[in-house]
N, C-alpha and C positions, 0 to 999 in steps of 0.2 A: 705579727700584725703590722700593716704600714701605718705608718702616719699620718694624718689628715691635715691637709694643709689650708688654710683660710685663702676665702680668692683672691685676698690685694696679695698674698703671697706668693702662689702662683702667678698672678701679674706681674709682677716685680720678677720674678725668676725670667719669667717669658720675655720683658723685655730689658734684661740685664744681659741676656745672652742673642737677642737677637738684632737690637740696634746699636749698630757701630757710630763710635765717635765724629763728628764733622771736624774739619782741619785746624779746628779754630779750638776744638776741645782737645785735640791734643798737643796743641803749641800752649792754654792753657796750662795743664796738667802735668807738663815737664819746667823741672827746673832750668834746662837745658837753653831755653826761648821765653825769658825772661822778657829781655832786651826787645828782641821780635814783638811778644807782645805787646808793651808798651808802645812799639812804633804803632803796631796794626791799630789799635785803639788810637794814636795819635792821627794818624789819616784818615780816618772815619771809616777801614775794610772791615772790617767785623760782619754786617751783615753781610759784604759780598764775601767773603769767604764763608760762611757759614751757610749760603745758599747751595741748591741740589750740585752746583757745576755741573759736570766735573771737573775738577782741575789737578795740575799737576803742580804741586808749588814747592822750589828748592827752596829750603827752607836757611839760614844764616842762622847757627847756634851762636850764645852768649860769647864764646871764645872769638868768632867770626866779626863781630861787631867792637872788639876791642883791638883789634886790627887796627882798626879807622885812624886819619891822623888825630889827634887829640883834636876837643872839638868839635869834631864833625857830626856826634850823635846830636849834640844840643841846636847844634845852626838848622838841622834836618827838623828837630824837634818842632824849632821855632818858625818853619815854613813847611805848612802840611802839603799842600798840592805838591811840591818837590819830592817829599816824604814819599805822596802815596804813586810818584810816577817809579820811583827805584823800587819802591816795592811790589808794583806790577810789572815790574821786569824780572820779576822773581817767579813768576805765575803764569803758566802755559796753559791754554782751553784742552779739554780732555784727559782721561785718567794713563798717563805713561808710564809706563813700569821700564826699568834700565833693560829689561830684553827690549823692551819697545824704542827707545834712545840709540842702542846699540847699529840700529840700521835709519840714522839718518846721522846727517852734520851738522845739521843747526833745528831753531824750533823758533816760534814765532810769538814773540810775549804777550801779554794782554798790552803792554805799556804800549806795542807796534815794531820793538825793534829786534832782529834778529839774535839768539843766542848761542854762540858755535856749541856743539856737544862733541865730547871724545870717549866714546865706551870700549874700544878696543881693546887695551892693557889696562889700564886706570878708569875707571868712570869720571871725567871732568866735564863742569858746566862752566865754558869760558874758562877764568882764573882762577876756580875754584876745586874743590877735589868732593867728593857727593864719600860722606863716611859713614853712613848709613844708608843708603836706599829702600826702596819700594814697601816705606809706612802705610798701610791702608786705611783711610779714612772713608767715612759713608759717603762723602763729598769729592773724592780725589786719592790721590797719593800725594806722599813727604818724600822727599830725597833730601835728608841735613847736609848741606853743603859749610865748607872750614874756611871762607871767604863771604863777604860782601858783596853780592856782582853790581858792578856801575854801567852803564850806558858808554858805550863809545871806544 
Protein backbone atom coordinates (compact mmCIF):
# COMPACT_ATOMS: atom_id res chain seq x y z
CA UNK A 1 0.00 0.00 0.00
CA UNK A 2 1.55 3.56 -0.81
CA UNK A 3 1.69 6.08 1.44
CA UNK A 4 -0.35 9.14 1.94
CA UNK A 5 1.17 12.17 1.91
CA UNK A 6 -0.13 15.53 3.57
CA UNK A 7 -0.53 18.49 0.81
CA UNK A 8 2.00 21.01 2.21
CA UNK A 9 4.06 17.85 1.60
CA UNK A 10 3.41 17.31 -1.69
CA UNK A 11 3.94 21.10 -2.01
CA UNK A 12 7.09 21.29 -0.76
CA UNK A 13 8.15 18.13 -2.91
CA UNK A 14 6.49 20.04 -5.97
CA UNK A 15 8.29 22.87 -5.62
CA UNK A 16 11.81 21.51 -4.16
CA UNK A 17 12.14 19.95 -7.54
CA UNK A 18 10.66 22.43 -9.75
CA UNK A 19 12.02 25.92 -8.80
CA UNK A 20 15.50 26.55 -9.70
CA UNK A 21 17.78 28.84 -7.67
CA UNK A 22 18.31 32.71 -8.78
CA UNK A 23 21.97 33.76 -9.17
CA UNK A 24 22.09 35.33 -5.99
CA UNK A 25 21.00 31.83 -4.18
CA UNK A 26 23.65 30.19 -5.35
CA UNK A 27 26.56 32.66 -4.87
CA UNK A 28 24.69 32.61 -1.32
CA UNK A 29 24.87 28.83 -0.77
CA UNK A 30 28.53 28.24 -1.87
CA UNK A 31 31.26 28.75 0.33
CA UNK A 32 33.17 29.49 -2.66
CA UNK A 33 31.56 33.44 -3.05
CA UNK A 34 31.96 34.42 0.01
CA UNK A 35 33.83 37.51 -0.73
CA UNK A 36 31.40 38.11 -4.04
CA UNK A 37 28.66 38.16 -1.66
CA UNK A 38 29.53 40.52 0.69
CA UNK A 39 30.59 42.97 -2.39
CA UNK A 40 26.99 42.17 -4.01
CA UNK A 41 25.22 43.24 -0.68
CA UNK A 42 27.80 46.15 -0.39
CA UNK A 43 26.60 47.70 -3.88
CA UNK A 44 23.04 47.44 -3.28
CA UNK A 45 22.88 44.19 -6.59
CA UNK A 46 21.01 41.96 -4.68
CA UNK A 47 17.66 42.71 -5.90
CA UNK A 48 19.02 43.22 -9.41
CA UNK A 49 20.52 40.02 -9.53
CA UNK A 50 17.79 38.31 -8.04
CA UNK A 51 15.34 39.81 -10.75
CA UNK A 52 13.83 37.38 -13.73
CA UNK A 53 17.06 38.79 -16.06
CA UNK A 54 18.53 36.79 -17.71
CA UNK A 55 21.79 37.22 -17.09
CA UNK A 56 25.00 35.73 -17.73
CA UNK A 57 27.29 36.65 -14.62
CA UNK A 58 31.15 35.45 -14.52
CA UNK A 59 31.27 35.05 -11.26
CA UNK A 60 35.16 35.80 -9.17
CA UNK A 61 35.39 32.98 -6.57
CA UNK A 62 37.03 33.82 -2.99
CA UNK A 63 40.58 32.67 -4.36
CA UNK A 64 39.98 35.40 -7.19
CA UNK A 65 39.45 38.25 -5.02
CA UNK A 66 42.61 37.64 -2.99
CA UNK A 67 44.50 38.12 -5.97
CA UNK A 68 43.68 42.03 -5.44
CA UNK A 69 46.67 44.04 -4.39
CA UNK A 70 46.28 44.11 -0.64
CA UNK A 71 43.75 46.74 0.12
CA UNK A 72 41.86 46.87 -2.65
CA UNK A 73 38.88 44.82 -1.21
CA UNK A 74 38.39 47.43 1.66
CA UNK A 75 39.02 50.96 -0.67
CA UNK A 76 36.17 49.05 -3.04
CA UNK A 77 34.22 48.37 0.08
CA UNK A 78 34.50 51.95 1.20
CA UNK A 79 33.20 53.37 -2.17
CA UNK A 80 29.97 51.41 -3.36
CA UNK A 81 29.17 53.10 -6.74
CA UNK A 82 32.87 52.04 -7.85
CA UNK A 83 32.05 48.78 -6.23
CA UNK A 84 28.92 48.13 -8.19
CA UNK A 85 30.45 49.48 -11.70
CA UNK A 86 33.25 46.47 -11.57
CA UNK A 87 30.80 44.35 -10.62
CA UNK A 88 28.50 45.11 -13.49
CA UNK A 89 31.35 44.44 -15.60
CA UNK A 90 31.04 41.00 -14.54
CA UNK A 91 27.28 40.64 -15.74
CA UNK A 92 26.23 40.34 -19.39
CA UNK A 93 22.24 40.82 -20.52
CA UNK A 94 21.00 37.29 -21.56
CA UNK A 95 21.56 33.57 -20.43
CA UNK A 96 25.19 32.44 -22.41
CA UNK A 97 26.28 29.07 -22.05
CA UNK A 98 30.37 28.67 -23.23
CA UNK A 99 28.80 26.86 -26.47
CA UNK A 100 27.18 30.29 -26.86
CA UNK A 101 30.70 32.53 -25.89
CA UNK A 102 32.41 30.10 -28.08
CA UNK A 103 31.26 31.87 -31.34
CA UNK A 104 31.75 35.58 -30.53
CA UNK A 105 35.00 37.79 -29.32
CA UNK A 106 33.83 39.94 -27.01
CA UNK A 107 30.19 40.61 -25.09
CA UNK A 108 28.97 43.84 -23.85
CA UNK A 109 28.57 44.45 -19.97
CA UNK A 110 25.79 45.77 -18.23
CA UNK A 111 28.58 48.36 -16.65
CA UNK A 112 28.83 49.40 -21.10
CA UNK A 113 32.22 48.25 -21.56
CA UNK A 114 33.35 45.53 -23.83
CA UNK A 115 34.72 42.10 -22.52
CA UNK A 116 37.12 40.03 -24.94
CA UNK A 117 35.95 36.24 -24.77
CA UNK A 118 38.44 33.27 -25.79
CA UNK A 119 36.59 29.86 -25.91
CA UNK A 120 38.57 28.23 -28.45
CA UNK A 121 41.30 26.07 -26.24
CA UNK A 122 40.74 27.57 -22.89
CA UNK A 123 37.44 29.21 -22.07
CA UNK A 124 38.88 32.96 -20.85
CA UNK A 125 36.96 36.15 -19.99
CA UNK A 126 39.47 38.83 -20.62
CA UNK A 127 42.35 37.89 -17.83
CA UNK A 128 40.52 35.47 -16.44
CA UNK A 129 40.26 31.61 -16.88
CA UNK A 130 36.09 30.55 -16.54
CA UNK A 131 36.80 26.96 -14.05
CA UNK A 132 33.57 26.09 -13.96
CA UNK A 133 31.08 27.05 -16.44
CA UNK A 134 27.50 26.97 -17.47
CA UNK A 135 25.80 27.06 -13.47
CA UNK A 136 22.20 27.23 -14.32
CA UNK A 137 20.43 29.47 -12.30
CA UNK A 138 16.30 30.31 -12.81
CA UNK A 139 17.66 33.88 -13.51
CA UNK A 140 20.90 33.35 -15.77
CA UNK A 141 24.01 31.35 -15.79
CA UNK A 142 27.43 31.33 -13.57
CA UNK A 143 30.64 30.79 -15.25
CA UNK A 144 33.37 31.00 -11.77
CA UNK A 145 36.00 32.72 -13.28
CA UNK A 146 39.98 32.59 -11.09
CA UNK A 147 40.48 36.35 -11.64
CA UNK A 148 38.85 39.79 -10.88
CA UNK A 149 38.03 41.48 -14.20
CA UNK A 150 38.74 45.27 -14.03
CA UNK A 151 37.80 47.75 -16.79
CA UNK A 152 40.45 48.98 -19.16
Amino acid sequence: MMPLLCPWVVHTIYLTFLIMPTIVDIAVSSDSFKTLVTAVKTANLVDALSSPGPFTVFAPYDDAFAKLPAGTIQTLVQNPPQLARILTYHVVAGRLTQADLSNVQSVTSLEGCEIPIRAADRFEVKNATVIAADIEADNGIIHVIDTVLLMG
